[in-house]
Structures are given as structure tokens and as C-alpha cells.
C-alpha positions in Angstrom: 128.6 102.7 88.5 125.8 104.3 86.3 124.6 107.5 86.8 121.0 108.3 87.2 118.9 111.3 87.5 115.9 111.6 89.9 113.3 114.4 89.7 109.8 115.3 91.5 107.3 116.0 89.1 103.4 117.2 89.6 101.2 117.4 86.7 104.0 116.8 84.5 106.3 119.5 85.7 109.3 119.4 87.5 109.5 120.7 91.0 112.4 121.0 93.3 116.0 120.6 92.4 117.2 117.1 90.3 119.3 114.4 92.2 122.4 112.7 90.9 123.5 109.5 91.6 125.6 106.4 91.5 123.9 103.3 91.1 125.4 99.7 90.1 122.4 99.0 87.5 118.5 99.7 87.1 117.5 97.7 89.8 119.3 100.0 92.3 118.0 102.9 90.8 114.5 101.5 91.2 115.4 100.8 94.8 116.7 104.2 95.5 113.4 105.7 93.4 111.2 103.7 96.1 113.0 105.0 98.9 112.9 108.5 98.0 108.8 108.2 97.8 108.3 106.6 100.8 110.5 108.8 102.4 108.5 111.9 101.4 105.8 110.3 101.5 106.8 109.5 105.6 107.7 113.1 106.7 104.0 114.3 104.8 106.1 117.3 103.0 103.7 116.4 99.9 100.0 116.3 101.5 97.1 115.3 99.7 98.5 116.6 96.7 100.7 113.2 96.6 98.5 111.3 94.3 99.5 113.7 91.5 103.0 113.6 91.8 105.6 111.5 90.0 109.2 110.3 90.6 110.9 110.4 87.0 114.0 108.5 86.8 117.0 109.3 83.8 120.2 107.5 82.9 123.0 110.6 82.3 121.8 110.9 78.9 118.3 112.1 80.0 116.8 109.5 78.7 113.9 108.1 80.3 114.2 105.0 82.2 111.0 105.2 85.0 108.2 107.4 85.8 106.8 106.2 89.4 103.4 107.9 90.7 103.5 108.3 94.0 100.2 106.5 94.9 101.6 103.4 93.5 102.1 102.4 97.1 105.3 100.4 96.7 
């Protein structure tokens, strides 16, 4: 398992705590990325304010892997 980094982002900056977890590979990471938008996006805790807001994913190193806006509509 690979450990990834998830963290909510508006305008560039980080808000909320960063999540850590086990995923096999990339594609699972993606997956778990897309669930975690459409989850907030589901219980409205962002508003309009959604279209601004990111979902930036990070293998342990911190090194980038995704960045996924949150009007992408996947």
C-alpha cells in the first residue's frame, strides 16, 4: 500500500485538516479523491463557494500527484 495525502484547498490555500491514507496505487487514490468531493459536495458543507475549491492529492513525499476542482463534476 502507498500512502497518499488528501487536502481541501480554496484559492490556493489549504483549509481543514490533511487526510492520510492507504491506497494500492494512483487509480485508488483518484477513486477515493472522487468520493471525498462528491461527498461534500452531497451534504452542501461547501455552498456556492464550491467552484473555487480544490482537492489536492500527495504521495508521502508531498509530491504532487492531482489537483481536482470541485466543479469538475466527476
Amino acid at each position: 500500500m502507498t500512502i497518499f495525502h488528501f487536502e481541501l484547498r480554496r484559492n490556493g490555500q489549504r483549509i481543514g485538516p490533511m487526510q492520510t491514507r492507504d491506497c494500492p496505487d494512483c487509480g485508488m487514490a483518484f477513486r477515493a479523491a472522487r468520493d471525498m468531493i462528491r461527498t461534500l459536495r452531497e451534504e452542501d458543507r461547501l455552498a456556492e463557494a464550491a467552484r473555487d475549491h480544490t482537492l489536492q492529492v500527495r504521495y508521502d513525499d508531498h509530491t504532487l500527484l492531482f489537483d481536482l476542482p470541485f466543479d469538475l463534476r466527476l
